[in-house]
C-alpha positions as CSV (number, residue, x, y, z in Angstrom):
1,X,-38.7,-5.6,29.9
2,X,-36.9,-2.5,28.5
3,X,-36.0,-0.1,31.7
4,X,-34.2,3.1,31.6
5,X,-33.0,4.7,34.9
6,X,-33.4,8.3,36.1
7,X,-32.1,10.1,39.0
8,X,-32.7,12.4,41.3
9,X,-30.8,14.2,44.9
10,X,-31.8,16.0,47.5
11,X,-30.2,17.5,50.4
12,X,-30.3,17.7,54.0
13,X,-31.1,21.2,55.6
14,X,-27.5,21.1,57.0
15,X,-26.0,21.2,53.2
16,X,-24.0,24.4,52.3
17,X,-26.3,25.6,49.9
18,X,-29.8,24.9,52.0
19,X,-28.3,27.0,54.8
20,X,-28.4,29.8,52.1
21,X,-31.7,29.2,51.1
22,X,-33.2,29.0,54.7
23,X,-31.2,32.2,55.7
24,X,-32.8,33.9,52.6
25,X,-35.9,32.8,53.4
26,X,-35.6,33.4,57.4
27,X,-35.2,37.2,56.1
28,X,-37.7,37.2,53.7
29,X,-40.2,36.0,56.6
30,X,-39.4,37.9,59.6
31,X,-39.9,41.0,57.2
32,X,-43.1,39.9,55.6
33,X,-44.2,39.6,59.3
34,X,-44.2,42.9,60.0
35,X,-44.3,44.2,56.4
36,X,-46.7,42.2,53.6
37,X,-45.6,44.4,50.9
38,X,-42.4,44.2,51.4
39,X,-39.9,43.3,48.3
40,X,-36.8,41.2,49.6
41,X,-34.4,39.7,47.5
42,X,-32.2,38.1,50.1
43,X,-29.2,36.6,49.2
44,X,-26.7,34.8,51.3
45,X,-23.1,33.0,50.9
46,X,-22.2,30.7,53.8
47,X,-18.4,29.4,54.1
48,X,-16.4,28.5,57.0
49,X,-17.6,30.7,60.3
50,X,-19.4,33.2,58.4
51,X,-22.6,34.4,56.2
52,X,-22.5,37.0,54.1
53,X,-26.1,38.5,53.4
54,X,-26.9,40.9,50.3
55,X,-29.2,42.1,48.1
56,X,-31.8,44.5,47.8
57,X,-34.7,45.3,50.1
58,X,-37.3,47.8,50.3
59,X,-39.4,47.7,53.3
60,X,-40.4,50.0,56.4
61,X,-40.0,46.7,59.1
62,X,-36.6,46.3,60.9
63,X,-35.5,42.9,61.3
64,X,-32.1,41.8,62.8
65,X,-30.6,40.4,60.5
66,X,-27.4,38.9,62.5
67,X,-29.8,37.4,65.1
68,X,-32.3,35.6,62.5
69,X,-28.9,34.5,61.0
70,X,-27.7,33.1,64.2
71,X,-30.7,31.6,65.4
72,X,-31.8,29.7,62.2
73,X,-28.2,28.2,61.9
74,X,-29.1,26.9,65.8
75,X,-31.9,24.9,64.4
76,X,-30.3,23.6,61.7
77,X,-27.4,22.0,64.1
78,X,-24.4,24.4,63.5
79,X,-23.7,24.5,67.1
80,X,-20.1,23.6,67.2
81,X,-17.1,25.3,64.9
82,X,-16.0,21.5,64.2
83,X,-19.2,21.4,61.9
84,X,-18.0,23.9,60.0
85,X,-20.3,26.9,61.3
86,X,-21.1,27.6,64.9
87,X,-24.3,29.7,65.0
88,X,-23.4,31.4,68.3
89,X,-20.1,32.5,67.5
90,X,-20.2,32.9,63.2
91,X,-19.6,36.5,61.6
92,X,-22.6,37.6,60.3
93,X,-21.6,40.4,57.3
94,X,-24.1,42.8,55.6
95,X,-24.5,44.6,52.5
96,X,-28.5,45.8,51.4
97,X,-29.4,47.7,48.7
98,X,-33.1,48.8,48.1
99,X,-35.0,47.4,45.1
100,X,-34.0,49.7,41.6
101,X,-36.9,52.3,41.1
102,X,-37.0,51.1,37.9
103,X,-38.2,48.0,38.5
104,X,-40.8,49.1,41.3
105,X,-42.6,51.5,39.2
106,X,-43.6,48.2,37.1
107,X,-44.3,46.0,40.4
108,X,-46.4,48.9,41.7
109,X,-48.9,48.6,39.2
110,X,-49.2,44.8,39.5
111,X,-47.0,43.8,37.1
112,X,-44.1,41.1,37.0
113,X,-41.3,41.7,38.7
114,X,-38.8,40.3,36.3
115,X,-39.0,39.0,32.7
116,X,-38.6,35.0,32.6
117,X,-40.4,31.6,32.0
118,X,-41.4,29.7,34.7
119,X,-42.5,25.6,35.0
120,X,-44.8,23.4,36.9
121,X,-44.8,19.7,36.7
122,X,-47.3,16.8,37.9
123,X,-47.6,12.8,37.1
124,X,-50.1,10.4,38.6
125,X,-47.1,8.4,39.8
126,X,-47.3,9.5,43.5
127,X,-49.8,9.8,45.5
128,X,-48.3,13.6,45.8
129,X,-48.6,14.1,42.4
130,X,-44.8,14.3,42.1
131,X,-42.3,12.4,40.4
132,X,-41.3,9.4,42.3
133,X,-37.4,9.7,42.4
134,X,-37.1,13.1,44.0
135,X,-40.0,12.2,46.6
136,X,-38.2,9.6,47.7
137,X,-35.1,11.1,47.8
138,X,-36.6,14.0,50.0
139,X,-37.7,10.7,52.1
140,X,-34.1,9.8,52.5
141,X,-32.7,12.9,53.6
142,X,-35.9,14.0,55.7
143,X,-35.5,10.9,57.5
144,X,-31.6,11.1,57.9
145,X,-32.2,15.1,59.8
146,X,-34.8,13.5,62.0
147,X,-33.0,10.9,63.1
148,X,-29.7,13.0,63.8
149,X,-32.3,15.8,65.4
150,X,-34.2,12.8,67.3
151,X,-30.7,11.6,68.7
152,X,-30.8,8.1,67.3
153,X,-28.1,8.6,64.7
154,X,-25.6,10.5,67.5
155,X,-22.7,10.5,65.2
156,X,-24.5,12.1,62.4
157,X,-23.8,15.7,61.8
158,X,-25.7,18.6,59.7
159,X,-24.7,17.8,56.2
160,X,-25.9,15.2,54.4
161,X,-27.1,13.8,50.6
162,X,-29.0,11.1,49.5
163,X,-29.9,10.5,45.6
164,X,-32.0,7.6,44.3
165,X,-31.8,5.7,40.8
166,X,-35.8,4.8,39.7
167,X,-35.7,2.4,37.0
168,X,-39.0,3.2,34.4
169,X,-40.7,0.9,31.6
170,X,-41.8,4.0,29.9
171,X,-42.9,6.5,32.1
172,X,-44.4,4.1,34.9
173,X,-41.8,3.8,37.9
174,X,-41.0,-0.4,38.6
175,X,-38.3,-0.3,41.3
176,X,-35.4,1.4,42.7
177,X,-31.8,0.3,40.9
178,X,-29.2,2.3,43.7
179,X,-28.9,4.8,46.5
180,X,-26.5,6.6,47.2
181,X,-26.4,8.4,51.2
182,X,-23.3,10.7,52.4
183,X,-23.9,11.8,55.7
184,X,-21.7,14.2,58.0
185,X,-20.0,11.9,60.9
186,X,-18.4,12.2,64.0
187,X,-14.3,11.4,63.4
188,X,-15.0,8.5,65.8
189,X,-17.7,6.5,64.3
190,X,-16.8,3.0,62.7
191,X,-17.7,3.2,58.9
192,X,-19.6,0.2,59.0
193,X,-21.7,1.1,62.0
194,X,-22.3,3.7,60.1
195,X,-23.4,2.1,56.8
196,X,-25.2,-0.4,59.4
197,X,-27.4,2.3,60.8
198,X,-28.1,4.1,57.5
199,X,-29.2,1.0,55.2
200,X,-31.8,0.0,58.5
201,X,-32.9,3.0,59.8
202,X,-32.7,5.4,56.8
203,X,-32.7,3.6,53.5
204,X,-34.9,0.4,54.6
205,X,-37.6,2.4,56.4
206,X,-37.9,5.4,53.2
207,X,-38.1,3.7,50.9
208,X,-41.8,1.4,50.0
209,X,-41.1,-2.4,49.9
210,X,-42.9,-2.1,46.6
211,X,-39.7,-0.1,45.1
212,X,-36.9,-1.8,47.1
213,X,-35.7,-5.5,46.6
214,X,-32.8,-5.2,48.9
215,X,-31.1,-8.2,47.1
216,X,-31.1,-5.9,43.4
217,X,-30.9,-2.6,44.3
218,X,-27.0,-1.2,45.2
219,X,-26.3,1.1,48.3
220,X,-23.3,3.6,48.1
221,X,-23.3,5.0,51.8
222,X,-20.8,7.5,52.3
223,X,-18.8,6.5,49.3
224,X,-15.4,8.1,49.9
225,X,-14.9,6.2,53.4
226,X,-15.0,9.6,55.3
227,X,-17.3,12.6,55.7
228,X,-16.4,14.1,58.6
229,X,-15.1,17.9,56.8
230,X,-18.6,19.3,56.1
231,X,-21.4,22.1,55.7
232,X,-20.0,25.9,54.8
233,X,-16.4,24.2,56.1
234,X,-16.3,21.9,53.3
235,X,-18.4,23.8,50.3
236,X,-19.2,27.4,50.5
237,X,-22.8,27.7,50.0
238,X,-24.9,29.7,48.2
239,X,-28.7,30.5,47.3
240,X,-30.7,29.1,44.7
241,X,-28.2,26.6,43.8
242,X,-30.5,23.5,44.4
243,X,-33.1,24.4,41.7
244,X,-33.7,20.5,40.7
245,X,-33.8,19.5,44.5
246,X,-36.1,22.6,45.1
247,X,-38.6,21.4,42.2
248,X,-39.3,18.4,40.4
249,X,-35.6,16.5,40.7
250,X,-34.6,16.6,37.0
251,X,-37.8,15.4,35.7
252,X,-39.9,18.4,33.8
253,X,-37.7,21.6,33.0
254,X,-37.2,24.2,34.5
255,X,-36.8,28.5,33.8
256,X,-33.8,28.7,36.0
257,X,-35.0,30.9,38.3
258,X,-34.6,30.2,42.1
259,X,-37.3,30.6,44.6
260,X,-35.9,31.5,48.3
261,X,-35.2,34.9,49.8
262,X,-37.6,36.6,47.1
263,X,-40.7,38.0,47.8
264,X,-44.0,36.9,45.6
265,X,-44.0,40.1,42.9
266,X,-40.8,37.9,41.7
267,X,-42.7,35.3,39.3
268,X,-39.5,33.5,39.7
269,X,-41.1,32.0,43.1
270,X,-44.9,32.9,42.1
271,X,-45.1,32.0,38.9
272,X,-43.6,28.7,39.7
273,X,-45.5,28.3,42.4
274,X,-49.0,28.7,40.6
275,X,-47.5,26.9,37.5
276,X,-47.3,23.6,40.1
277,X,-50.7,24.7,41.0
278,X,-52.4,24.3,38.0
279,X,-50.5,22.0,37.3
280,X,-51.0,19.2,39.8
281,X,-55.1,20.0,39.7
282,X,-55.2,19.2,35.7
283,X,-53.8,15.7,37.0
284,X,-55.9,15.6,39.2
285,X,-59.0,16.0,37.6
286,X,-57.8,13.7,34.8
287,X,-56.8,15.6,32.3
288,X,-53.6,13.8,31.7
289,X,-51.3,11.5,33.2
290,X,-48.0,13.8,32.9
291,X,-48.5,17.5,32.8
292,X,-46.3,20.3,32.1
293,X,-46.8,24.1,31.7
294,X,-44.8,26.9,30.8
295,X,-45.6,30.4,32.0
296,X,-43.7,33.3,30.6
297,X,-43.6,37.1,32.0
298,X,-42.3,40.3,30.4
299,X,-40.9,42.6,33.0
300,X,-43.8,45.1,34.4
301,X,-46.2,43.4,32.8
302,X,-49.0,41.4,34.9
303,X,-50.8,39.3,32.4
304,X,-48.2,36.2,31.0
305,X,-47.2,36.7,27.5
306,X,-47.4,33.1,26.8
307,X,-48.5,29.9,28.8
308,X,-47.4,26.5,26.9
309,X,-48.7,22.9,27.9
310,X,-47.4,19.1,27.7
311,X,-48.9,16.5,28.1
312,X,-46.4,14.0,26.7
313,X,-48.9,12.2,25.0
314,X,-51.4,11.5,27.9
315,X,-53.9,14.3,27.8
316,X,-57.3,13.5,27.3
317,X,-57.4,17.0,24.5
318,X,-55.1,18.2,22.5
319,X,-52.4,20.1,24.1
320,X,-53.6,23.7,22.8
321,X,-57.2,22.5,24.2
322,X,-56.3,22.0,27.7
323,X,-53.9,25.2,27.5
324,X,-57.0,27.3,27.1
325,X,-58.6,25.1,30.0
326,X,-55.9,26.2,32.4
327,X,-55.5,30.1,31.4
328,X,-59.8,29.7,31.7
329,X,-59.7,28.8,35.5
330,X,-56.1,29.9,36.5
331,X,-55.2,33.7,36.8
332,X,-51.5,33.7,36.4
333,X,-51.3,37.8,36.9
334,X,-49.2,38.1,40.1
335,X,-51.0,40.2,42.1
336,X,-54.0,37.7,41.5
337,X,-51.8,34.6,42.4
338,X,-50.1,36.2,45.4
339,X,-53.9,37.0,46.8
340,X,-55.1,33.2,46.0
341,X,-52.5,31.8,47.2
342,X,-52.0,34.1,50.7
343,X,-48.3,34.6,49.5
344,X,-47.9,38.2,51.7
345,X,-47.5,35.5,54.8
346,X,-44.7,34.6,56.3
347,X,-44.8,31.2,54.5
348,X,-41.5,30.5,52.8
349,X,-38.9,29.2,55.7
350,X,-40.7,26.0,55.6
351,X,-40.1,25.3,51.5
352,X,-36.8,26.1,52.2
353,X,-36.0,22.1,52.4
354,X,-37.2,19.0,50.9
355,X,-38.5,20.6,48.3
356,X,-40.9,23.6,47.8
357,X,-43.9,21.1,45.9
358,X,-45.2,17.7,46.8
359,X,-46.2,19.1,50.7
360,X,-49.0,18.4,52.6
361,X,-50.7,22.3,52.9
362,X,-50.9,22.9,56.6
363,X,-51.3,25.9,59.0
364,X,-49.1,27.5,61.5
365,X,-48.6,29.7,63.8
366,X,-46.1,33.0,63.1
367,X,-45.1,35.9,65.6
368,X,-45.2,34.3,68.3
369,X,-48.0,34.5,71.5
370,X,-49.6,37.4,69.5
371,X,-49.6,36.3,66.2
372,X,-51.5,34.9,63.6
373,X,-52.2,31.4,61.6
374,X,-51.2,30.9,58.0
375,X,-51.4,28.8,55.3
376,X,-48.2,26.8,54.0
377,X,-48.1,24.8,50.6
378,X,-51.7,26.2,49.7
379,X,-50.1,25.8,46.0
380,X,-50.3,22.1,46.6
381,X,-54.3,22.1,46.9
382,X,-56.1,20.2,44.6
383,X,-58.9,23.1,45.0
384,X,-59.9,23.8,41.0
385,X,-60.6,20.1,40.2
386,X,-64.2,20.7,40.1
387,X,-64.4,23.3,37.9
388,X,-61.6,22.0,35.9
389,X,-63.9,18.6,35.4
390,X,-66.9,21.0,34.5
391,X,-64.6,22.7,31.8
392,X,-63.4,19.6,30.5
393,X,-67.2,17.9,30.4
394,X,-65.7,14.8,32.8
């Protein structure tokens, strides 16, 4: 049997650059609480003992910026300078612009708020309809905060990576071929307590026996002996640098666009967002195996100005066929996917780590004792299958 390996990473929520991103995205929903129209385009650069937050925002709500900063770096972990960033104590540095009139007079009229192409990827490999490498890397690092945040790894600290090797024949995923786990440490731990802990209570119970023969698979935990220099003390972080962890690991392109700390008139997030959407329900309904669209915008312009499909050779039609299936049943506009998908909620804190597709939609609770339910992941509901199986003639 021929095998070829791919790889994928993800990140803990303590890494440099998901601080960014849950900062941005913090912002962006603490203003869309008070302020659904809002356009934010947060951006924020972490390093040692201070965040520096710009962009451009045009909005009527006032949010405290330096508090949601402080607070969110509390629930992370960054309670101690030795961790690199101390959310009680960190500068916290400012500089907003509003969004460029230019550009709002072609949001205002439902148009897109930025030129660019956007991707959504599904395969019938996961049960999540994601590709197996990156979901189980999210596993690994998922596990690895909980655990530190549970207080049964004591001497782990914030930062942390995990990346996973997936051995294919063809495109059908046979077993995991290495994992590699760096985790932020306490100066005191013993390295092999530490590599101890992480291959039994991380690696071993992530992973599905069906993937992992212990004996044939290597483990590379903590690779350079010592990780105890981490988070914004050891990397500066910034937003939007995790673009593969954020969507589909590698596997499927992607526009280059990031998602977090932008409101939904920015296809960047919404077009990627409803590109996963229709994506994920053409798999689904059994159109292909492997399904990837394309979904460009022209700047002020609402309807796409192209939307491209492949199937890699697994759809049931021609590629052009199902294309015309998906622009049928999808409405790619922005104002139209912001409204199916309830995207003027404060929604995006939560996709902020381990990945913004391949979650379970769920509701919570925003605003506090007063406030209201919403929707999270509603992009990740396999809602048009029906009508895509009617289209189709399944």
């Amino acid at each position: 049997m021929s095998l070829r390996l791919f790889t994928s990473e993800s990140v803990t929520e303590g890494h440099p650059d998901k601080i960014a991103d849950q900062l941005s995205d913090a912002i962006l929903d603490q203003i869309l609480l008070q302020d659904p129209r809002a356009r934010v385009a947060a951006e924020v650069l972490v390093t040692t003992g201070m965040a520096l937050i710009s962009g451009e925002i045009t909005t009527d709500a006032y949010v405290e910026i330096p508090a949601i900063v402080r607070q969110t770096l509390i629930d992370i972990g960054y309670v101690h300078p030795d961790f690199g960033i101390d959310g009680n104590t960190c500068a916290v540095l400012t500089t907003i612009d509003q969004q460029a009139l230019d550009i709002a007079q072609g949001v205002d009229t439902g148009g897109a708020g930025d030129q660019g192409m956007m991707y959504g990827y599904a395969t019938d490999e996961t049960e999540s309809l994601m590709p197996a490498p990156i979901t189980l890397a999210h596993d690994l690092t998922h596990r690895l905060a909980s655990l530190r945040k549970s207080g049964e790894l004591p001497w782990a600290r914030p930062d942390g990576k995990a990346q996973v090797s997936m051995a294919y024949d063809g495109d059908r995923p046979v077993r995991v071929d290495t994992v590699v786990v760096s985790v932020q440490h306490d100066p005191d731990v013993e390295q092999e307590d530490l590599k101890e802990e992480i291959t039994q209570k991380v690696i071993l119970a992530s992973i599905p026996e069906e993937f992992l023969d212990p004996d044939a698979c290597t483990f590379h935990i903590n690779p350079t002996g010592r990780f105890v220099v981490g988070g914004p003390h050891g990397d500066t972080g910034l937003t939007g640098r995790k673009i593969m962890v954020d969507s589909y690991g590698g596997i499927g392109r992607h526009g280059g666009g990031a998602f977090s700390g932008k409101d939904a008139t920015k296809v960047d997030r919404s077009g990627a967002y409803a590109a996963r959407w229709a994506a994920k329900n053409m798999v689904a309904a059994g159109a292909a195996r492997r399904f990837e669209i394309q979904i460009a915008y022209a700047i002020g312009v609402a309807v796409p100005v192209a939307v491209y499909v492949d199937t890699f050779g697994t759809g049931i039609r021609p590629d052009d066929e199902l294309a015309a299936v998906v622009k049928e049943v999808f409405d790619f506009r922005p104002r139209a996917i912001i409204e199916g998908l309830g995207m003027e909620s404060p929604i995006f804190l939560p996709t902020a780590t381990y990945g913004h597709f391949g979650r379970d939609p769920r509701r919570l609770m925003v605003g506090g004792e007063e406030g209201r339910e919403v929707e999270l992941f509603n992009w990740e509901k396999t809602d048009r299958v029906e009508e895509l199986r009617d289209h189709l003639a399944l």
